[in-house]
C-alpha positions as CSV (number, residue, x, y, z in Angstrom):
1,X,112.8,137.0,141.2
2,X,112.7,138.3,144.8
3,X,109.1,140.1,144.0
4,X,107.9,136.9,142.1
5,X,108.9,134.4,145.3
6,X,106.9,137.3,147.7
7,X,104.3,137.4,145.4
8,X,103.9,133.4,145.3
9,X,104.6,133.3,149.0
10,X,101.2,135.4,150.0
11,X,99.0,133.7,147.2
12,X,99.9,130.5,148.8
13,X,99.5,131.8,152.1
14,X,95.9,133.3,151.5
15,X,95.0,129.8,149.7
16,X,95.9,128.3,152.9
17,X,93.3,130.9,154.7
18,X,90.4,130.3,152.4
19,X,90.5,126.5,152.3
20,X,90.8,126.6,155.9
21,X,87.6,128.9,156.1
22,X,85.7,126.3,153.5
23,X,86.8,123.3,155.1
24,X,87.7,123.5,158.6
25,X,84.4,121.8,160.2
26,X,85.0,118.8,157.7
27,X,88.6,118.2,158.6
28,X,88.0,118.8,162.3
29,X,85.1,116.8,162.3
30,X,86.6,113.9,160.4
31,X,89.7,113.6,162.6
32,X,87.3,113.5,165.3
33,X,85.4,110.6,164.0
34,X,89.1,109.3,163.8
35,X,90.6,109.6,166.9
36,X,87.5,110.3,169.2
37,X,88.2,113.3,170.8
38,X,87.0,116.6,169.9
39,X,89.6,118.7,171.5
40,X,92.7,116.5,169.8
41,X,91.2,116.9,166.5
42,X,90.9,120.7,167.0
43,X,94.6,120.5,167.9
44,X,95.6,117.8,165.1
45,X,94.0,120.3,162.2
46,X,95.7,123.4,164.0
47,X,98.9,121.4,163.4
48,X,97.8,121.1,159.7
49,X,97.2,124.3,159.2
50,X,100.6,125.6,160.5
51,X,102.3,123.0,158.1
52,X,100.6,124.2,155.3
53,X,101.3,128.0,156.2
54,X,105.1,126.4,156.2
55,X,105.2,123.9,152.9
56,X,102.6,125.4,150.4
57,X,104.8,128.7,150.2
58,X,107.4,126.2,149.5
59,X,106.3,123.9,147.3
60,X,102.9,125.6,146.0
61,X,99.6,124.6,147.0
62,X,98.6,120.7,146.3
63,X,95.6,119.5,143.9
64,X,93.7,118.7,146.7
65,X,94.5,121.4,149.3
66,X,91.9,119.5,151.9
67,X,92.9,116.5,151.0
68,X,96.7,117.6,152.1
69,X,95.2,118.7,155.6
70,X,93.2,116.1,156.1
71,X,96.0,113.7,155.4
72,X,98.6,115.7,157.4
73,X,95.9,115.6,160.6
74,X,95.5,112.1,160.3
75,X,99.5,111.6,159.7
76,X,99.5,113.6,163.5
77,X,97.1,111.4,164.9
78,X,99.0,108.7,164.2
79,X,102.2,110.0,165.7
80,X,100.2,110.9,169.0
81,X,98.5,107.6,169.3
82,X,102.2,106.0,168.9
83,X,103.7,107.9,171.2
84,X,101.0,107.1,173.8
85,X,101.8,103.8,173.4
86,X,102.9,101.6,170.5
87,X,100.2,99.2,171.3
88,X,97.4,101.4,170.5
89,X,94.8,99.8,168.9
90,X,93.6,103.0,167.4
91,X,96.9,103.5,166.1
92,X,96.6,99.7,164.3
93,X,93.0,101.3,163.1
94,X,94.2,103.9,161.8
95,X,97.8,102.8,160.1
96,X,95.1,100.6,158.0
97,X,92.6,103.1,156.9
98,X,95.3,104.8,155.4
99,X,97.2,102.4,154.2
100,X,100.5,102.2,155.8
101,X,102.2,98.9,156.2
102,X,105.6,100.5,157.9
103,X,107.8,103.6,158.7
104,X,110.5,105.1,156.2
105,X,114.1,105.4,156.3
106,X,113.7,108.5,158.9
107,X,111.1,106.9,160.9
108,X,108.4,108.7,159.2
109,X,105.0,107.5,158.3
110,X,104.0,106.3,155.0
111,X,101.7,108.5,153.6
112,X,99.7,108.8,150.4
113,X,100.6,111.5,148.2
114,X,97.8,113.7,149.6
115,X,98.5,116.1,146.1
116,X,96.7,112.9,144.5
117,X,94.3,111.6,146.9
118,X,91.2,113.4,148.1
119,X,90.2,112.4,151.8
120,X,87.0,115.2,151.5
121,X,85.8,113.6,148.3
122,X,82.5,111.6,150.4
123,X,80.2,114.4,151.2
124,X,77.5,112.5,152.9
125,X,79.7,111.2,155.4
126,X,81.4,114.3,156.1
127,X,78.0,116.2,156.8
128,X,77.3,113.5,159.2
129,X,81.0,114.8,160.9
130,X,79.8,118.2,161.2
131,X,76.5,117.6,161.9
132,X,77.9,115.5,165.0
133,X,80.5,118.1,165.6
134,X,77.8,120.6,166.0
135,X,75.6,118.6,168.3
136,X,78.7,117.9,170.5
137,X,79.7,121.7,170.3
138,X,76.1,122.7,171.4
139,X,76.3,119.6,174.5
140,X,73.5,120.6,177.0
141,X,76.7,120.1,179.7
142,X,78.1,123.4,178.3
143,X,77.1,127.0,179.3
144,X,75.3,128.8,176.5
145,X,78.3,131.4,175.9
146,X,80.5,128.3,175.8
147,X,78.5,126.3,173.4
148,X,78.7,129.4,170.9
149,X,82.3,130.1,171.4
150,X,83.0,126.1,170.4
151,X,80.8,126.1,167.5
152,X,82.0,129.2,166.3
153,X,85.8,128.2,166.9
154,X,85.6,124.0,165.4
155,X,82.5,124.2,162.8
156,X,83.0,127.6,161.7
157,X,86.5,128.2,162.0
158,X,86.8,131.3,163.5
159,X,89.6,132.5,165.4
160,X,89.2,133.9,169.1
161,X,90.0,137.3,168.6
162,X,87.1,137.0,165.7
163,X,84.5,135.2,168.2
164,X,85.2,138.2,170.9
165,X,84.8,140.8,168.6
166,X,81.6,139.0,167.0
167,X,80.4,139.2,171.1
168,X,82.2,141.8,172.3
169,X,84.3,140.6,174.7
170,X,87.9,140.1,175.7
171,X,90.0,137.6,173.6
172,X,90.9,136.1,176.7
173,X,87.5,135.3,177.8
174,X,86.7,133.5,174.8
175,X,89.6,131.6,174.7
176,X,88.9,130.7,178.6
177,X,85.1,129.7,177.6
178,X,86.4,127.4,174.6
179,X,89.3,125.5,176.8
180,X,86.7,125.0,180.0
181,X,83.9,123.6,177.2
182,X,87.0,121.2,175.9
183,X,88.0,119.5,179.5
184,X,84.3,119.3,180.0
185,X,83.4,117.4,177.0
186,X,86.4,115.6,177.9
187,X,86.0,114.7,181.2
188,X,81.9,113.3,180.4
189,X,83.3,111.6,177.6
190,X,81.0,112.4,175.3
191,X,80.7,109.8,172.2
192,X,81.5,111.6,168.7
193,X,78.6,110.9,167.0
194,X,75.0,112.3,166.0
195,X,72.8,112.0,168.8
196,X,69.6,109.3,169.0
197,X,66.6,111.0,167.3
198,X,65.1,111.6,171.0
199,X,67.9,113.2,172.1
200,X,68.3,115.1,169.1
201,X,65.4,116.7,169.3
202,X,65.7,117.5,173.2
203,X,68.9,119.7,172.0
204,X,68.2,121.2,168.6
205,X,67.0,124.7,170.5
206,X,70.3,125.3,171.4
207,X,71.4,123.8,167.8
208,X,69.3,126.2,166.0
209,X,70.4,128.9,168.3
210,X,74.3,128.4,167.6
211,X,73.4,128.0,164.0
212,X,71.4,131.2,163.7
213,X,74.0,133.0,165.7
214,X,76.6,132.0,162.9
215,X,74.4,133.2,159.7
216,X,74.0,136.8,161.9
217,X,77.6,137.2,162.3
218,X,78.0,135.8,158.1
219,X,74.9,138.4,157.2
220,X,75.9,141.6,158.7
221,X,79.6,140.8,160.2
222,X,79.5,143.0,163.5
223,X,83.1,144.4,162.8
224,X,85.8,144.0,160.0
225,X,86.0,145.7,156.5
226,X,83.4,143.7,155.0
227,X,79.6,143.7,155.5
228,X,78.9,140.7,154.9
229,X,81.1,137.6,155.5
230,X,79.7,134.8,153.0
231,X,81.4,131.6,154.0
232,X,79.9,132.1,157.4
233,X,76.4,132.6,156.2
234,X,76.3,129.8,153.7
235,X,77.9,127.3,156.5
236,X,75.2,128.2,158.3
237,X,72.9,127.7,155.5
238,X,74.5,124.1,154.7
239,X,74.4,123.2,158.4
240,X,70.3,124.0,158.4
241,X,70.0,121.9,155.7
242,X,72.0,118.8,157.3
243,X,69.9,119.0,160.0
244,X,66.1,119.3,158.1
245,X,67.4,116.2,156.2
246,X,67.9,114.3,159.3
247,X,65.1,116.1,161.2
248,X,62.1,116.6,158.5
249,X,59.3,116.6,161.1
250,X,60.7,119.6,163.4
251,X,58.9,122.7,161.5
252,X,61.4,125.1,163.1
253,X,64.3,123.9,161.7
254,X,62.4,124.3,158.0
255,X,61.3,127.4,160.0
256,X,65.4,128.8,160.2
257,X,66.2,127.5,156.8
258,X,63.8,129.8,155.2
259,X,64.8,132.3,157.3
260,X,68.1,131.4,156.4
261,X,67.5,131.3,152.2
262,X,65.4,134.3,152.3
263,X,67.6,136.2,153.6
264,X,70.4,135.4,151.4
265,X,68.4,135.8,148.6
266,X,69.5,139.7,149.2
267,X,72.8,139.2,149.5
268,X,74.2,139.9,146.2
269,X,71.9,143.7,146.0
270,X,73.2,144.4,150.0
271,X,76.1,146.2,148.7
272,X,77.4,148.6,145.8
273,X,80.4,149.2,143.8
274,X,82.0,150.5,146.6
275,X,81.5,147.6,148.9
276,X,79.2,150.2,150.9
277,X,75.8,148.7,152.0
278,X,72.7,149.4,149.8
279,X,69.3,149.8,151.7
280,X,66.2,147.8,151.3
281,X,64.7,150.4,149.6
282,X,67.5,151.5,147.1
283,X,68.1,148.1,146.2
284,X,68.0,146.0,142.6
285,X,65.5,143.7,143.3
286,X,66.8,141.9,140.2
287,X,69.7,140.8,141.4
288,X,67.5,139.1,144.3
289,X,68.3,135.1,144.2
290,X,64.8,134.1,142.8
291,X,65.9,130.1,143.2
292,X,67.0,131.2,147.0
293,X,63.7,132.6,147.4
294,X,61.9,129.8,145.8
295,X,64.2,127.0,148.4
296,X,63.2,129.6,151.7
297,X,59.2,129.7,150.5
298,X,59.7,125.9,150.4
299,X,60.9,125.3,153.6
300,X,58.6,128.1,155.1
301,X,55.3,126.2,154.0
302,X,56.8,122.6,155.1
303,X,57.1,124.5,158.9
304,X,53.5,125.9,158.2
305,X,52.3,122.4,157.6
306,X,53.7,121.1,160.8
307,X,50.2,122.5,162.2
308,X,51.0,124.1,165.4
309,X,51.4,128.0,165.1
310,X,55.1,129.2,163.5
311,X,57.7,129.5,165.9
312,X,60.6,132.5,166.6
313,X,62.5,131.9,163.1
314,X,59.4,130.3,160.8
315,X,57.6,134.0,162.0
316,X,61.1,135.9,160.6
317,X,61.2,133.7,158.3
318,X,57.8,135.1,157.0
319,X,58.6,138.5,157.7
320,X,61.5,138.0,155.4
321,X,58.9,136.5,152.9
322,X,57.2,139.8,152.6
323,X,60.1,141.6,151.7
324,X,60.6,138.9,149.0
325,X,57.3,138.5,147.3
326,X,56.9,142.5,147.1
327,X,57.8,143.8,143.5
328,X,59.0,147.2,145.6
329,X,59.9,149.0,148.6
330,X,56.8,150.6,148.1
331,X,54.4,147.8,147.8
332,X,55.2,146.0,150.6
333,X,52.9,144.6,153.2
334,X,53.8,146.7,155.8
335,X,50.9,145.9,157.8
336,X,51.3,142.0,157.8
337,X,55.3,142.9,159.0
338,X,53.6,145.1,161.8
339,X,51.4,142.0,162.7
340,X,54.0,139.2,162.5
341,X,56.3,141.3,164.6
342,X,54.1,141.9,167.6
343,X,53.2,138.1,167.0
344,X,57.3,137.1,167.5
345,X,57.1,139.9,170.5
346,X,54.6,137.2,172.2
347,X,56.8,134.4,171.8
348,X,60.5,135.3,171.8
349,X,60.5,138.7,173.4
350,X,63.9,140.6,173.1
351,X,64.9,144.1,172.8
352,X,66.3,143.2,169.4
353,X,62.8,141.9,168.3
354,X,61.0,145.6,169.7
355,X,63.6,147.8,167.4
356,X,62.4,145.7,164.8
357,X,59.1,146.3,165.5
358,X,60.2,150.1,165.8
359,X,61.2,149.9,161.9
360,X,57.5,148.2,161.3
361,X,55.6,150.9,163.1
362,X,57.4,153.7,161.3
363,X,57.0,152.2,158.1
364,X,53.0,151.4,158.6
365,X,52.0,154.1,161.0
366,X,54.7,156.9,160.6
367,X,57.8,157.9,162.5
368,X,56.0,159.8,164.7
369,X,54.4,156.9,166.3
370,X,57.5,154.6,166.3
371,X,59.5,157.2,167.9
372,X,57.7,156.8,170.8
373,X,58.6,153.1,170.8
374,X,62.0,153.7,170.2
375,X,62.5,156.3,173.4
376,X,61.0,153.6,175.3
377,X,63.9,151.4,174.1
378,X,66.5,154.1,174.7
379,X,65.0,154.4,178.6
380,X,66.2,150.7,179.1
381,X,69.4,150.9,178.0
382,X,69.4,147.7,176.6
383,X,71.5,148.9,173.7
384,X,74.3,150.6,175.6
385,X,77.3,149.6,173.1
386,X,75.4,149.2,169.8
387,X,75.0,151.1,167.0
388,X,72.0,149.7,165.7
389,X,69.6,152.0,168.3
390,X,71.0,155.2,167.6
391,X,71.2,154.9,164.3
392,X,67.2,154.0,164.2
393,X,66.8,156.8,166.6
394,X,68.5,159.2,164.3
395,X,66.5,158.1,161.1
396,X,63.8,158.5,162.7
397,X,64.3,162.4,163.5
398,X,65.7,163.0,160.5
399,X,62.1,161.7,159.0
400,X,60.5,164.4,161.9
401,X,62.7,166.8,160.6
402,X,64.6,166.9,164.4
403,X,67.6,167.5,162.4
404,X,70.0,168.6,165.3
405,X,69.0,165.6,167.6
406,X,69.6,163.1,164.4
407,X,72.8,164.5,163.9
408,X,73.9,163.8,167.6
409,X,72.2,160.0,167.5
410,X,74.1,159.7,164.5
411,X,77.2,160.4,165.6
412,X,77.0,157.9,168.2
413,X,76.0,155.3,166.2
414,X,79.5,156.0,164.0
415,X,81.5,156.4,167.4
416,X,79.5,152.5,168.3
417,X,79.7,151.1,165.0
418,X,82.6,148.0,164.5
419,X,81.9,147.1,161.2
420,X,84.0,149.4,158.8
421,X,81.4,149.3,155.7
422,X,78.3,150.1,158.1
423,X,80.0,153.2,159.5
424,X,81.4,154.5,156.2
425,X,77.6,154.5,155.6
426,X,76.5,156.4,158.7
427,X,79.4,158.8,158.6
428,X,77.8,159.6,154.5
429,X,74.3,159.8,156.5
430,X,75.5,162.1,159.0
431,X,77.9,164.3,156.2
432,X,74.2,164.9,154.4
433,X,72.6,166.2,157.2
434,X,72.2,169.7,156.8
């Protein structure tokens, strides 16, 4: 019996964790639309969660496990509105909307049975919730570091010690950047709702940004046991899609959701058996999403059709395009890559952008040639506490046949590497080397 209650105890405890990594942006962003205040609603669903963590061991997980939060957050609100004052007309407003004429016996709340009632089941509302929740998240008052760290902690749901090691820095200092982005959403006031189409377009840079920085942490998780974390990636993916509904004419937000689709498309051939990651060029192509692929060439042709040149993600997104169209490793357009590469070097220049490159040049001209691209990058030291340059640098002379000099680049980028799956896969890499 013992064994059995343990055994009940953790299933209920891990259902709380995954409905809270499904649904947190809905529930926070519909107590927002409740009470008004971002940073309460953060709080209220916290206080959800820990109640569930507490009663669904208990008394097994409800029907309608969002539901139960949702209803709990809201049953919170209430209680913080009323102890602010009894007055409250948002307390009145919200008493209604949920039906409650009274208190119990025990001065409780009335509540619906929240096993029975789902407070999730509107969809189109709740994207509008997140899609506000995001735009307040990315406010131009906050610092770009800060606007991240909120959008990762109340629409993705991440915890801080996640964020920090996503960005490599302390727990406190994440922590500090989401508390000083709270008080200063706070102290402008800033209305919970989805910004004016003008303004909305003066602030989707920074809303793509935050979005795409979310699918890169969901697509190749910088650290943990798992390569790739798909609830993060297909939040992202959902988000993009909010936002092309309610923006259709901005090409480069078609331009990140077909980056966005085409990359996913790979998902399911990215990793073996062994949860190890499978190269582009060893993988199954049929087990390639063909609809995902068919849903990013959409999007990638409405953002060509927008007339004015592709932008940062619509030229990855057609990079990723060549990778999908190709029926192999071998017969891909390795030229066009090379092109469209140098083309995103123009017009968003980063060191992350030139290792790319790097990869292209090998590929169409030889290692030889991109070696000398990739020494370059070493000379800057732009990659100090990443794996990803070593571990190009060490392919690379391992192609030359450098095999002593791989070995060593190789060892660093294990030493570097945070994500257990990638450096399982480096440390086989370097093992083969002989």
């Amino acid at each position: 019996m013992a064994r059995g209650h343990r055994a009940a105890v953790t299933d209920a405890r891990d259902a709380v964790g995954a409905v809270w990594r499904i649904e947190s942006a809905r529930i926070v962003g519909a107590l927002a639309r409740y009470t008004g205040d971002v940073a309460l609603a953060e709080d209220l669903a916290q206080e959800a969660l820990a109640a569930a963590l507490v009663a669904w061991p208990r008394d097994g997980v409800p029907r309608s496990p969002a539901g139960w939060l949702l209803t709990v957050g809201r049953r919170r609100a209430i209680d913080t509105f009323r102890r602010r004052s009894a007055l409250d007309a948002r307390h009145a407003m919200l008493a209604k909307e949920l039906g409650t004429g009274g208190r119990g016996p025990a001065g409780e709340t009335s509540l619906p049975d929240p096993t029975t009632t789902d407070l999730l089941a509107d969809p189109d509302r709740i994207d509008d919730d997140v899609l506000a929740l995001l735009f307040i998240a990315c406010h131009p008052l906050l610092t770009a570091d800060a606007r991240v760290a909120l959008t990762l902690r109340v629409v993705a749901g991440l915890a801080s010690d996640e964020i920090a090691r996503a960005f490599l820095v302390p727990t406190a200092t994440v922590q500090a950047r989401i508390t000083r982005a709270k008080k200063t959403l706070a102290a402008a006031q800033v209305p919970f709702e989805v910004p004016p189409a003008a303004e909305r377009r003066e602030r989707m840079g920074s809303v793509l940004s935050v979005v795409y920085v979310i699918f890169t942490e969901g697509s190749t998780a910088t650290s943990g046991h798992e390569l790739i974390r798909p609830d993060l990636a297909h939040e992202a993916i959902r988000l993009t899609r909010v936002l092309a509904y309610h923006a259709p004419d901005e090409p480069e937000v078609h331009g990140l959701l077909a980056l966005l689709e085409l990359t996913a498309a790979r998902f399911s051939a990215r990793t073996g058996p062994d949860g190890l990651p499978v190269l582009l060029e060893d993988q199954d192509r049929r087990r390639w999403d063909r609809s995902a692929i068919r849903r990013g060439r959409a999007a990638l042709g409405r953002a060509t059709q927008a007339g004015h040149g592709l932008g940062p993600y619509g030229l990855q997104a057609a990079i990723a395009e060549c990778h999908a169209i190709a029926p192999s490793f071998d017969d891909t357009d390795w030229d066009r890559i090379l092109l469209l590469y140098e083309a995103l070097a123009q017009v968003a220049p980063s060191p992350v952008v030139d290792l790319n490159r790097a990869v292209a040049v090998a590929m169409a001209c030889g290692p030889e040639e991109a070696l000398g691209h990739v020494d370059r990058l070493v000379a800057t030291g732009h990659f100090s506490g990443s794996h990803l340059l070593p571990s190009v640098h060490g392919e690379l002379l391992l192609r030359l046949g450098r095999n002593e000099e791989a070995r060593t680049e190789l060892a660093r980028a294990v030493q570097l590497c945070r994500n257990d799956r990638e450096r399982a896969l480096l440390e086989r890499k370097l093992d083969d080397i002989l």
